[in-house]
C-alpha positions in Angstrom: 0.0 0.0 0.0 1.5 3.4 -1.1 2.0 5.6 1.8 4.4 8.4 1.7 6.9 9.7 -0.7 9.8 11.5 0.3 11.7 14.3 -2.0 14.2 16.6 -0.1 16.3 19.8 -1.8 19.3 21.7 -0.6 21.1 24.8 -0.6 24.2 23.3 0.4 24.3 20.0 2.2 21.3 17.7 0.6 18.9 17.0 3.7 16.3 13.9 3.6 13.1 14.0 5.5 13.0 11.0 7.4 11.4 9.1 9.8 8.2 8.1 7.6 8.9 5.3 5.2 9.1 1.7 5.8 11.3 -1.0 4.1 8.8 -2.3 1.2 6.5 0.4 1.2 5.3 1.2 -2.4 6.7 5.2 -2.6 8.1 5.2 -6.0 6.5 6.5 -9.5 5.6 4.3 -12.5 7.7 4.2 -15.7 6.9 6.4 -18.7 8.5 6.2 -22.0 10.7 9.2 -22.5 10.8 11.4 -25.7 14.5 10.8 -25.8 14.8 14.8 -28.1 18.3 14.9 -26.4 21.8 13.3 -26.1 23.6 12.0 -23.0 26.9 13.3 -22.6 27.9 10.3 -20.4 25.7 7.4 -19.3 27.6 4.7 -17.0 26.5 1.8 -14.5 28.4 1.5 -11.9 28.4 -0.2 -8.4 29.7 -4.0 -8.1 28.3 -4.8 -11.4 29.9 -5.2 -14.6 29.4 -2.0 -16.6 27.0 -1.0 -19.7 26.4 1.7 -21.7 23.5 2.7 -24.0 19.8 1.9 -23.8 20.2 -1.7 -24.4 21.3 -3.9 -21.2 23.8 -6.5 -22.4 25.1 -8.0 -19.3 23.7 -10.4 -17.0 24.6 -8.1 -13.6 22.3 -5.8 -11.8 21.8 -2.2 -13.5 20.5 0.9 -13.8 20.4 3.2 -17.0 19.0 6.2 -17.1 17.5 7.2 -20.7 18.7 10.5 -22.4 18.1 13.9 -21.0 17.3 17.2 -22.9 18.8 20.4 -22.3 16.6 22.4 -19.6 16.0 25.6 -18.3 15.9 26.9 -14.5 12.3 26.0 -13.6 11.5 23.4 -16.0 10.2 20.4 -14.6 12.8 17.7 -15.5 11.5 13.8 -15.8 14.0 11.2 -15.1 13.4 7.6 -16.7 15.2 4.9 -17.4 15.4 0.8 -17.2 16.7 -1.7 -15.1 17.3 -5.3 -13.7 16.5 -5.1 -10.4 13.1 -6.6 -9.0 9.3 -4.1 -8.8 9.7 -2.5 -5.9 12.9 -1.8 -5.4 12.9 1.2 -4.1 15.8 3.9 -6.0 17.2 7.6 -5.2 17.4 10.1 -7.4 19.9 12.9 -6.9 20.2 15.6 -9.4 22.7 18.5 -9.3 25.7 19.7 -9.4 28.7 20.4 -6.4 27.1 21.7 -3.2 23.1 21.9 -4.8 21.0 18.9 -5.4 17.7 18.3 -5.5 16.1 14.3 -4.7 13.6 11.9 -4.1 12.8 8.1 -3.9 10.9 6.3 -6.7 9.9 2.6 -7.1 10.9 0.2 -9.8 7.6 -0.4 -11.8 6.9 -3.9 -14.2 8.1 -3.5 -17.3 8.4 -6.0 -21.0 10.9 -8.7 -21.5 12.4 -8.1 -17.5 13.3 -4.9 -18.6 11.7 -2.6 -15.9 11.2 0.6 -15.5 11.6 4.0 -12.8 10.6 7.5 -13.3 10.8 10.9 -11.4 10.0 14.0 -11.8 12.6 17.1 -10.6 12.3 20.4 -10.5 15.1 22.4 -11.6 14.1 25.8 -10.1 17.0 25.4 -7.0 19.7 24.2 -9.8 22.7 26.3 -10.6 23.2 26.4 -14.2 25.8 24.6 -15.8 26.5 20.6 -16.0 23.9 18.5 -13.8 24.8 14.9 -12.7 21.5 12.4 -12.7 22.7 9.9 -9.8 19.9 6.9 -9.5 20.8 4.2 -6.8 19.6 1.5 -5.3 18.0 1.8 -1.4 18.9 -1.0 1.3 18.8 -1.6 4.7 15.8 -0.3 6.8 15.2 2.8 7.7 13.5 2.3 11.4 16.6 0.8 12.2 19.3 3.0 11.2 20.4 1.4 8.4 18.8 2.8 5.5 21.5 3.5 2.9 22.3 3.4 -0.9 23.4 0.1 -2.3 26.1 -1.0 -4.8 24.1 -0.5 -8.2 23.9 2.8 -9.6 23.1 4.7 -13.2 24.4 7.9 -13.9 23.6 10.6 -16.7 24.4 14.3 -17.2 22.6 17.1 -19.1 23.2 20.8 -19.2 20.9 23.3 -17.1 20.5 26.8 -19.0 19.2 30.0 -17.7 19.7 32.0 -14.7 20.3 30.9 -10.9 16.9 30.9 -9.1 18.1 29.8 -5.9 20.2 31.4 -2.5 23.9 30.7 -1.7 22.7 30.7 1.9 19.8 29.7 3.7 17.6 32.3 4.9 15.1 32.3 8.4 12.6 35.2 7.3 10.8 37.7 10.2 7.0 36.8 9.1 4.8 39.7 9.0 1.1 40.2 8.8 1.7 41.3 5.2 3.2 38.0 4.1 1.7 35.6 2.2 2.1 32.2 0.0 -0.4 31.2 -2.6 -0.7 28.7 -4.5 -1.4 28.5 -8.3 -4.9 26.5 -9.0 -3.7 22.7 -9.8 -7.2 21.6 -11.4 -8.0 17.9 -12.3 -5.0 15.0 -12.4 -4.5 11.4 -12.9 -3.7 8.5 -10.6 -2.5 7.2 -13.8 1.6 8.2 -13.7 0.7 11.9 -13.6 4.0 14.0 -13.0 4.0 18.2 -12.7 5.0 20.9 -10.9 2.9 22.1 -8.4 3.2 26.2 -8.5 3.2 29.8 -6.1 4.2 32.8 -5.3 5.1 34.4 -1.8 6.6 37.6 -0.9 9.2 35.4 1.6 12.6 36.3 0.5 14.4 33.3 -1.6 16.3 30.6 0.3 13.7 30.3 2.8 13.0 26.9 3.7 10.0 25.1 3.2 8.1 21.9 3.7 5.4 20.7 1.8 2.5 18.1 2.3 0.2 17.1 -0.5 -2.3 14.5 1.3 -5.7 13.3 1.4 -8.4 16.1 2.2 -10.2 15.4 5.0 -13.0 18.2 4.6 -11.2 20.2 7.3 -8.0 22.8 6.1 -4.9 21.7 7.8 -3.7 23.3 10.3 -0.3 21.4 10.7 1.8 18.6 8.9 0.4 15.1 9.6 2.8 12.4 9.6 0.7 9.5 9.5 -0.8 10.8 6.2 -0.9 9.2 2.8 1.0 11.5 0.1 4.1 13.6 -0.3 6.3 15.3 2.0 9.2 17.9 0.6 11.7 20.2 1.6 12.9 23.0 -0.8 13.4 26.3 -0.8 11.8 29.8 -2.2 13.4 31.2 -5.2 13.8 33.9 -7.5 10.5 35.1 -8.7 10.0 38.4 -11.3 10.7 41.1 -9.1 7.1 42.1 -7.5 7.4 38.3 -5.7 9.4 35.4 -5.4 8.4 31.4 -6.3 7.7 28.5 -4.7 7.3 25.1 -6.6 7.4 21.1 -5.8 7.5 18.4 -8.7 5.1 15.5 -7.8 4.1 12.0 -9.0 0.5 10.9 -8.1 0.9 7.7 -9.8 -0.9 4.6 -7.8 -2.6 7.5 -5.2 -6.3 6.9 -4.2 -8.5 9.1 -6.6 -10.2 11.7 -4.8 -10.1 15.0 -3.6 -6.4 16.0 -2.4 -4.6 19.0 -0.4 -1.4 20.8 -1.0 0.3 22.3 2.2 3.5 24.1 2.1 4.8 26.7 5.0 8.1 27.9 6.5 9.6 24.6 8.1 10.6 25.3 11.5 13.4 22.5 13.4 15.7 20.3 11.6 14.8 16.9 10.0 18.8 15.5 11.2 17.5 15.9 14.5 13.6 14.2 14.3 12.4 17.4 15.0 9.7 19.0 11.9 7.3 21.8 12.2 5.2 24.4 10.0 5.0 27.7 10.7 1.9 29.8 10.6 2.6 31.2 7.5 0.9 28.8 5.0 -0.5 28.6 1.4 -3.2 25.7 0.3 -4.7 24.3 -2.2 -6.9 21.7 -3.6 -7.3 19.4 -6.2 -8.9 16.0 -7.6 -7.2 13.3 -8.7 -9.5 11.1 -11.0 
C-alpha cells in the first residue's frame, strides 16, 4: 500500500526528510517512456556490477540506465526515466545537481516487458545552478527504522546541461513573518492516478532561500492546520526562489501515480526545526490548495 513519498532539496548540504517510510512500502513513481529529443553526454552503471552503456542492457549483472536527457532551463520540470534489472519495488534515489546543490527523491521500480523494468521521477530544476547536472539513480537498502537505511552498490548515472539564470540562494535564509506575508498557490485543477507528474506552482513575498516543507495528502474536509505524519502522500523540503521582481516562487514536482483518486490538499509553509534531529514543524505562514485526482 502506497503511503508516503519522500523528495528533499538543498542549498548546500542535501537533507532527507525521514522518519516516515518503511522497508517495502510502495513510494516510487511508474515508468513512462521518454521522448529521448536529447543526447547523453555520459551514461555509466556503476556499483559491483559489470558495466554497460546505451539503452540496451547486455550483461547479465544488476543495472540501472537512465534514458537521455534534454537540455533544460531553470524552472523546467525535468522527468527522469530509465530501465533496469533489479526486482518491482525496489525502491531507488534520485539525486540531481551539481557540487554543493542537489535536489532528490525516492521512486519505485515499476513492471516493465521482457524483464526490462522501468523507474521515473520528476525534478524540479528551479533550485539548480546552471551549468553541468549529474542524474545519480541508486539503489536503497537496509531499513530505515533501524538506522540502516542507505544506498546500495548498483547505480546509473547521466548528465545534461541546465540553462538559464540561478533561481536559488547561496545561503539559507530564516525570514521575520509579517502580517503582510503571504504564499499562494497556483490553481492545480483535475490529475490522474495514472503516472501523472508536474509541478505544483506559487508565489510568496518570503525572501528566496527560505526553507519550506510541503505536504500534499488526502483532504479530509477540514483545512490543515499542521503537517500530519501519519498521512498518505508527499512530503518535501525545498526552498523559495527567484520570482519576477514584485514576488518570489515556490514550486514542488510530484508524481500521483498509484494515489487513491479523490479529492487531495497541498500544504507548504516555512519549516521550523531540523529533519537530522527528528524534529519538523510548520509555521503559521501557510498557502493551500486543492485538487482531484480522478
Amino acid at each position: 500500500m502506497k503511503q508516503k513519498t519522500l523528495l528533499y532539496s538543498s542549498i548546500l548540504v542535501a537533507v532527507i526528510i525521514a522518519a516516515i517510510i518503511s522497508v517495502g512500502m510502495v513510494t516510487g513513481f511508474s515508468g513512462i517512456n521518454p521522448s529521448a529529443s536529447g543526447g547523453v553526454v555520459s551514461k555509466t552503471n556503476t556499483g559491483s556490477q559489470s558495466a554497460t552503456t546505451g539503452n540496451t542492457p547486455v550483461d547479465t549483472g544488476q543495472y540501472i540506465l537512465i534514458d537521455p536527457v534534454a537540455d533544460k532551463i531553470t524552472g523546467d520540470l525535468l522527468i527522469v526515466t530509465g530501465s533496469t534489472n533489479l526486482p518491482a519495488g525496489t525502491i531507488l534515489m534520485v539525486d540531481v545537481g551539481s557540487t554543493g546543490v542537489g535536489i532528490g527523491g525516492d521512486a519505485a521500480v515499476t513492471t516493465g516487458p521482457g524483464g526490462v523494468n522501468r523507474f521515473s521521477s520528476p525534478v524540479d530544476t528551479s533550485g539548480l545552478k546552471p551549468g553541468p547536472q549529474t542524474i545519480t539513480v541508486n539503489n536503497m537498502i537496509g531499513d530505515l527504522a533501524k538506522g540502516d537505511y542507505r544506498p546500495g552498490t548498483v547505480k546509473g548515472t547521466a548528465t545534461f546541461t541546465l540553462k538559464g539564470t540561478y533561481l536559488g540562494a547561496d545561503t539559507r535564509v530564516q525570514p521575520t513573518i509579517t502580517k503582510d506575508d503571504y504564499i499562494r498557490i497556483n490553481a492545480i485543477g483535475n490529475r490522474s492516478s495514472a503516472g501523472e507528474q508536474f509541478l505544483i506552482t506559487g508565489t510568496t513575498s518570503l525572501p528566496a532561500g527560505t526553507t519550506l516543507i510541503w505536504e500534499v495528502m488526502p483532504d479530509t474536509g477540514t483545512p490543515p492546520t499542521g503537517l500530519d505524519l501519519n498521512a498518505t502522500g508527499i512530503m518535501a523540503n525545498n526552498a523559495v526562489t527567484k520570482g519576477d521582481g514584485t514576488s518570489n516562487r515556490v514550486s514542488l514536482a510530484v508524481d500521483m501515480s498509484g494515489y487513491a483518486p479523490g479529492k487531495w490538499v497541498v500544504l507548504v509553509g516555512v519549516m521550523k526545526g531540523e529533519p537530522n534531529s527528528g524534529s519538523i514543524e510548520i509555521d503559521k505562514l501557510t498557502g493551500t490548495a486543492y485538487f482531484t485526482l480522478k
